[in-house]
N, C-alpha and C positions, 0 to 999 in steps of 0.2 A: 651506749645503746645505738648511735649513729653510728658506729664504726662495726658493729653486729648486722645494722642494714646493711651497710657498703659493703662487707663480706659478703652477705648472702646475693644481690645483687650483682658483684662481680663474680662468683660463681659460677651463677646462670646462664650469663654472656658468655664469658671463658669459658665453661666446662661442659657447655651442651654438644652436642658434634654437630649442631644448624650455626656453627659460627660464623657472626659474619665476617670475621676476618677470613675465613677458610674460603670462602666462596667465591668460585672463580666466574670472572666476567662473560658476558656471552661474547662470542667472535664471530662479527662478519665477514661474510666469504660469498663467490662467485656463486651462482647458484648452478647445479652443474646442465649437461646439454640432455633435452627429452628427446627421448627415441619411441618409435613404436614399434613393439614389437608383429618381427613380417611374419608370423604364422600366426597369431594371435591376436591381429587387427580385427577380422572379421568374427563377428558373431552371429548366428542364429539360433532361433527356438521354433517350436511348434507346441500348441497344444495337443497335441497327440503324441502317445507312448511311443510309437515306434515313425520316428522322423526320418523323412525322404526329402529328395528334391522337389517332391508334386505338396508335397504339404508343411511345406517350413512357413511363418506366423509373419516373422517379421525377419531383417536383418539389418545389423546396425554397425557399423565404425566408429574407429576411434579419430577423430578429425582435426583436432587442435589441441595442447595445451600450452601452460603459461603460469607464470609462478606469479601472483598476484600478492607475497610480500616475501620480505629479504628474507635471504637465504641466513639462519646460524648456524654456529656449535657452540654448547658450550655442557661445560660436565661431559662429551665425548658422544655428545647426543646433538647431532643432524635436524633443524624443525624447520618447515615453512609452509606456507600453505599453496598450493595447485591447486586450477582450473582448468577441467578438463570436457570437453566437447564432442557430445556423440549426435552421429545423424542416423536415425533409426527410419526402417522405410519397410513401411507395411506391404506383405505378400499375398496375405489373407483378410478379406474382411470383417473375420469372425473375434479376432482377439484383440480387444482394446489396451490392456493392463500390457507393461514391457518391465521386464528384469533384465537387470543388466550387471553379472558378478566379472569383477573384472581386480586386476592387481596393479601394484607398485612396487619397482624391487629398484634397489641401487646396484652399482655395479661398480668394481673398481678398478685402478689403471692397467689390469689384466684380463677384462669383460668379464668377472667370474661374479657370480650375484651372492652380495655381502646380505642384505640384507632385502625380505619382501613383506609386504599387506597385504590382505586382500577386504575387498570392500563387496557392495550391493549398494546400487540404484534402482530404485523404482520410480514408473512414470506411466502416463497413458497417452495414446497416439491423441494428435491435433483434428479435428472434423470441419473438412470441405462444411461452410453450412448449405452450400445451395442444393449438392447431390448427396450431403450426410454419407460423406465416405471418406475413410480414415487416409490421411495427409502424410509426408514425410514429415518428422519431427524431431527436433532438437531438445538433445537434453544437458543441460549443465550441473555438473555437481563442482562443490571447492572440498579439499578434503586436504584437513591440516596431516603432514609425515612429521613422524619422528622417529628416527631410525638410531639405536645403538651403534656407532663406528669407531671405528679407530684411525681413521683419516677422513676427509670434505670425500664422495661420491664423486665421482669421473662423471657417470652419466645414471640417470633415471629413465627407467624402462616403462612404459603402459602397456598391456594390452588385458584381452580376455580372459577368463578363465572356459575353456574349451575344454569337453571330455572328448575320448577316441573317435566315437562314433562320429561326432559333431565335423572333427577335425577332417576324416577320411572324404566325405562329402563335399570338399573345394580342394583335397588330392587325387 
């Protein structure tokens, strides 16, 4: 009967495909260099449909990042977590609430983009208290990657996610 358990228990072990002998260790590596991207730094919005120069809300940059824990792979999968820093600066005083869709892409030793995210932050502007009027504000988000590859990323890209219209407006 003991040796009917010891079967079925090594079984389990051996024959499941979550083996732990199959699993391969994670690998630390460099974490690679942030860039931001130069068309896609700048963002703005308006709450109004049809956006100009005389009524854009707010606009905000991408300001800083920083990997805030080690760089892996392991299984062929890229993870770590970034911190990233936007300085948002109000236009209008009408709109308190700030959206901010913006992405993540890696790039590899031939700047060609392997692989991208894309995210959304939400926030609301800071208030001067003495004149109750909306401040330049800073927003932090940390936002773990994990990206499918097949080599460590050269460089990590930020910037916004920008439609035409948006874009045409600071060309």
């Amino acid at each position: 009967m003991k040796s009917f358990y010891l079967f079925i228990l090594l079984f389990i072990i051996i024959g499941c495909k979550s083996n732990i002998l199959d699993r391969q260790k994670s690998k630390i590596v460099d974490c690679p260099t942030v860039l931001f991207a130069k068309e896609h730094k700048i963002y703005v919005d308006s709450k109004f449909d049809d956006i100009s120069l005389n009524n854009i809300s707010y606009k905000a940059e991408v300001n800083n990042a920083v990997f805030n824990k080690e760089c892996k792979i392991k299984d062929n999968i890229f993870s770590s977590k970034i911190s990233i820093l936007f300085i948002v600066t109000p236009l209008i005083q009408e709109q308190a609430n700030i959206d901010l869709p913006f992405y993540i892409a890696t790039l590899d030793k031939k700047n060609t983009i392997e692989k991208i995210e894309y995210f959304l932050i939400n926030g609301n502007f800071k208030k001067d208290f003495e004149t109750d009027i909306f401040k330049e504000t800073e927003i932090t988000t940390t936002e773990i990657i994990n990206f499918k590859l097949t080599d460590r990323p050269e460089k990590i890209v930020i910037g916004f996610m920008i439609d035409e219209l948006k874009l045409e407006l600071f060309n």
